[in-house]
C-alpha positions in Angstrom: 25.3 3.0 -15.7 27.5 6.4 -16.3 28.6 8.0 -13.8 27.0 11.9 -12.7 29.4 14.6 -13.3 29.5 18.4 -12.1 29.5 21.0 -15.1 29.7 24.7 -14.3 27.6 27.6 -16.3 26.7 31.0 -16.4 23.5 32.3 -14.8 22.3 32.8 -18.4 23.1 29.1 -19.4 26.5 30.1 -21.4 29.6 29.3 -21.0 29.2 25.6 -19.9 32.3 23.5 -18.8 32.5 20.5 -17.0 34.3 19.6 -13.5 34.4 16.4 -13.0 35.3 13.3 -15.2 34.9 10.0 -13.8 35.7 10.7 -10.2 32.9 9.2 -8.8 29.7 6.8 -9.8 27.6 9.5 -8.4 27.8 13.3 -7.8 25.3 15.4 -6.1 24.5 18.6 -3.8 27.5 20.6 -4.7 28.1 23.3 -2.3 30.1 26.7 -3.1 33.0 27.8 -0.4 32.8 31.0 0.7 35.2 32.8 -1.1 34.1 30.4 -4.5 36.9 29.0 -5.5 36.0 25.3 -4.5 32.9 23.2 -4.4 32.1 20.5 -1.9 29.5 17.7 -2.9 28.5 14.4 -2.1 30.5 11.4 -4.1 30.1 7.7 -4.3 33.2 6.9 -5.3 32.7 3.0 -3.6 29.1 2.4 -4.8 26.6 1.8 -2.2 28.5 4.5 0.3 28.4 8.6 0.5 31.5 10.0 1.0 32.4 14.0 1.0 34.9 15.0 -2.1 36.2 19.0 -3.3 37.5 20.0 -6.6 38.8 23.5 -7.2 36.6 25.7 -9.6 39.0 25.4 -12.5 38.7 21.4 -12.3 41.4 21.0 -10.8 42.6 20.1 -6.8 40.0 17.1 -6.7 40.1 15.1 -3.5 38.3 12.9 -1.5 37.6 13.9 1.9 35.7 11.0 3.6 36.4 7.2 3.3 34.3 6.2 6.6 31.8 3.3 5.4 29.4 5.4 7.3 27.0 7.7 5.0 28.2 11.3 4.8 26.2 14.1 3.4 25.1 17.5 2.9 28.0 19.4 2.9 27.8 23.4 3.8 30.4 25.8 4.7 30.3 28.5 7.3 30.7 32.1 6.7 34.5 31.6 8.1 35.2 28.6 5.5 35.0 25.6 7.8 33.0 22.5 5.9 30.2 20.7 7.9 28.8 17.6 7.1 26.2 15.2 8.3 27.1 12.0 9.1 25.7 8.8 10.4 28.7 7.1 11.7 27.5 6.8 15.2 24.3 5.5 14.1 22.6 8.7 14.2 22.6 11.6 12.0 24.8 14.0 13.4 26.5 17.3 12.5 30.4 17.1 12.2 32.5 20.1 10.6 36.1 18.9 8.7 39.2 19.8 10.4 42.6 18.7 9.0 40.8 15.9 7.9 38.9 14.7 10.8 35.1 15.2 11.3 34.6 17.0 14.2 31.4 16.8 16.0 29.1 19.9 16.3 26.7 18.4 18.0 26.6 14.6 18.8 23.0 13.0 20.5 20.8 10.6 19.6 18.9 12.5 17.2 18.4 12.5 13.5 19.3 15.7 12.0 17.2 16.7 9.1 15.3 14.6 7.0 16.3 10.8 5.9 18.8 10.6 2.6 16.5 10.0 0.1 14.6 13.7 0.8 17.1 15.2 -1.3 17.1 19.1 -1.9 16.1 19.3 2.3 18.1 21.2 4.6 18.3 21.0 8.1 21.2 23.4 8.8 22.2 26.7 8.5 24.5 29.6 9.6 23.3 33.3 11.2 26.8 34.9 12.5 29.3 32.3 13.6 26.3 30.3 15.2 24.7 27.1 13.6 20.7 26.8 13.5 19.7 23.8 13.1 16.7 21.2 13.8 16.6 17.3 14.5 14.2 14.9 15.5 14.2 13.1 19.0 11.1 10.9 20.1 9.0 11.7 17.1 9.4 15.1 17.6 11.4 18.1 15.8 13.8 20.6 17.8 15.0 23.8 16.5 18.2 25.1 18.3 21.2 27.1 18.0 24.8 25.9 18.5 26.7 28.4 20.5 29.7 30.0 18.1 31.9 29.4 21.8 30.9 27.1 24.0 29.0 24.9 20.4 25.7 24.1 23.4 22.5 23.6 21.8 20.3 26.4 23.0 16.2 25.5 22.2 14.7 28.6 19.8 10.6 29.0 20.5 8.4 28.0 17.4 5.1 27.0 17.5 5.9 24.5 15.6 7.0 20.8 16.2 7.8 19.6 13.0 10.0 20.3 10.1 10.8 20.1 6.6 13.5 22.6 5.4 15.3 25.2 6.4 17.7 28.4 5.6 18.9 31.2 7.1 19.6 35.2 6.8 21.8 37.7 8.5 19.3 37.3 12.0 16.9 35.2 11.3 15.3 31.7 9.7 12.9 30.7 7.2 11.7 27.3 8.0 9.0 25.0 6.7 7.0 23.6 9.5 3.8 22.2 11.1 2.3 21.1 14.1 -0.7 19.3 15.4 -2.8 22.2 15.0 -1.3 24.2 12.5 -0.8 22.9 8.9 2.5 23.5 7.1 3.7 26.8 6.3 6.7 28.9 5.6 7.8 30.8 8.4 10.2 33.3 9.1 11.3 33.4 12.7 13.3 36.6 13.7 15.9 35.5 16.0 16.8 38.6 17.7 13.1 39.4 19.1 11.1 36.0 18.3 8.8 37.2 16.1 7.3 34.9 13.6 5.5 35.7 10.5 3.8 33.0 8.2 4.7 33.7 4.9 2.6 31.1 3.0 -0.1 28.2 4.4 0.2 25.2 2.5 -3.8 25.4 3.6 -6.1 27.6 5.0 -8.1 24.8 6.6 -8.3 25.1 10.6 -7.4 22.0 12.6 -9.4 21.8 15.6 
């Protein structure tokens, strides 16, 4: 099998050139820095294992930043440059951010963060400020909460719902995919100075009693 590589384009489809050649078996969810001049993405360089590698957007400056047999994923950065990742290497799904290196944890239970690895394209993190939203599941049931920028505490957010799918975030709020037991999955966008929640699209209309 041939290895995935990363090519870079234009909006418009020009101007195509390719990043990567041969680095890894298998490239995917590449993820721009801030200032975007590097890209972060998941890389099997051993086959069978998820690691976290960068390469500058020139091409050049590739290296691999995870060699843990654990299963690292989803990289994001913050607003203020710092890489996050999610990581199974305590035999949950956590969130850890890179620092000189190291994974740091941003929050460590047992949870699972997000959805399992095969749900690719799902995101269960985001950044509003220097805060992390994010959800996990715990006991068959989904918490949204946001990581204090300080003291990095989970503090629970109010939702109707109880279960999710996706998520992203604005300037001061979150638009999240969820459902519950009595309300079928929809897009919501939760307004996180006042609480306010307003259902952008139903996936049905159909009224669970």
């Amino acid at each position: 099998t041939l290895p995935s590589e990363l090519y870079l384009m234009n909006p418009d489809g020009t101007g195509v050139g390719r990043l990567t050649y041969g680095v890894a078996s298998s490239v995917n969810r590449p993820a721009w820095s801030p200032d975007g001049g590097r890209m972060a993405f998941e890389c099997q360089v051993e086959n069978g294992n998820s690691d976290i590698c960068a390469i500058n957007r020139d091409g050049t400056g590739f290296v691999r930043l995870t060699t843990d047999p654990a299963w690292d994923s989803g990289p994001t950065w913050s607003p203020d440059g710092a890489l996050h990742v999610v990581s199974d290497r305590t035999g949950w799904r956590n969130l850890y951010r890179i620092v000189d290196g190291r994974l740091e944890p941003r929050l460590q239970i047992e949870a699972e963060l997000g959805q399992p690895q095969w749900a690719v394209g799902h995101r269960a993190s985001g950044f509003v400020g220097d805060g992390v939203v994010l959800f996990y599941d715990q006991g068959g049931v989904s918490h949204l909460v946001r990581l204090g920028a300080r003291d990095g505490q989970p503090r629970p957010i109010e939702t109707d719902r109880t279960s999710f799918d996706d998520l992203a975030t604005g300037p001061r709020f979150v638009v999240l995919v969820g459902g519950s037991p009595t309300e079928p999955s929809a897009v919501v966008r939760l307004d996180l100075a006042d609480g306010r929640a307003e259902v952008l699209r139903r996936s049905s209309d159909l009224q669970i009693d």
